[in-house]
N, C-alpha and C positions, 0 to 999 in steps of 0.2 A: 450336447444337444443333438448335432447330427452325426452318426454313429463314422466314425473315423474323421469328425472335425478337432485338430490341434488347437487346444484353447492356450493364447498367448499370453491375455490379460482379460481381466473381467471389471469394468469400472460398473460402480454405482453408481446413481444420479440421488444426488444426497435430497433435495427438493420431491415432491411431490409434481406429477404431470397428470393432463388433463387423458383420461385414459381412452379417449372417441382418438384419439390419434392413433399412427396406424402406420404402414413402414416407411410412407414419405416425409410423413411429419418427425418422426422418431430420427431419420437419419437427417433429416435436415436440420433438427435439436441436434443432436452429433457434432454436427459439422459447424455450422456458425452458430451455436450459442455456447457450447460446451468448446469448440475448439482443438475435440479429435477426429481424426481419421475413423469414418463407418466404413471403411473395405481393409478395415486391419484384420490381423487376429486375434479379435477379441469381442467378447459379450459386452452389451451394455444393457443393463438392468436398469429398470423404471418400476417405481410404485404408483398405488392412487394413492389419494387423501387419504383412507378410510384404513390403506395400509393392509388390503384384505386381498388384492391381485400384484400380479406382477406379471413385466413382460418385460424379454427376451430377445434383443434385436442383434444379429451379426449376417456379414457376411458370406455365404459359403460358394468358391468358386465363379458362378455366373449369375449371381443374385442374393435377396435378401431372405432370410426367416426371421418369423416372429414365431416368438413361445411366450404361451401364456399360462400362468397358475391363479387359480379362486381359490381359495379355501373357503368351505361352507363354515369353520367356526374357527377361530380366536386370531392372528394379526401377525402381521411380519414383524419382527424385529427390525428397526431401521434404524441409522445414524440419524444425529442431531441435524435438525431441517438446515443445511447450509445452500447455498447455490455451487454449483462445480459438482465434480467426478468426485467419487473415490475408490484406489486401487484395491482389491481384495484377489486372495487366489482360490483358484476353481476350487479347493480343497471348501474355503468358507466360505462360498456359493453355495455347496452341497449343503454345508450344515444351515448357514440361512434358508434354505429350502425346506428343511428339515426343522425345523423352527428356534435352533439356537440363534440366542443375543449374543451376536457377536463383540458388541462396546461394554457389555457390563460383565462379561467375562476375558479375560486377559490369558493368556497364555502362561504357562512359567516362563519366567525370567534367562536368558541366554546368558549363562556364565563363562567368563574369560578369568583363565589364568597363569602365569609365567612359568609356576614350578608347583609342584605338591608340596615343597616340605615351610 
């Protein structure tokens, strides 16, 4: 987001927020509803309803930034409307951004094994 910011963590806000709010309300959703830290290192993404903006609230040294995206045509990918956080890494921030589903596409699989033969 800001060019030499260290991104620690990037939570989602699985719910939908009301999007007239703004970096007091956002960090105050943070903090007593959500129940993390707004002066971490780390993004916390919010959607509207409609699922067609998103915004951007962290941190950086002596204060807050908000970043915002519209898209003029087709919808965020988002998780199943639950209440709470969830964790994602800046890597599938990017491709959320970028308009990959991240739930309906899965990764390969991590294989573990003792021996080749």
């Amino acid at each position: 987001m800001h060019p030499g910011y260290h991104i620690a963590q990037v939570h989602l806000c699985r719910s939908p927020i009301d999007f007239r709010k703004s970096i007091n309300g956002l960090s105050v959703l943070v903090e007593q509803e959500l129940g993390l830290d707004p002066f971490a290192q780390a993004l916390y993404v919010f959607v509207n309803r409609q699922r067609t903006k998103i915004k951007v609230l962290y941190w950086h040294r002596n204060g807050f930034c908000l970043w915002l995206k519209r898209l003029e045509a087709e919808r965020f990918a988002w998780p199943d409307e639950r209440t709470g956080m969830e964790p994602i890494s800046a890597q599938q921030l990017q491709w959320l951004l970028e308009g990959f589903d991240l739930w309906r596409h899965a990764p390969h699989k991590t294989l573990s094994y003792s021996s080749v033969s």
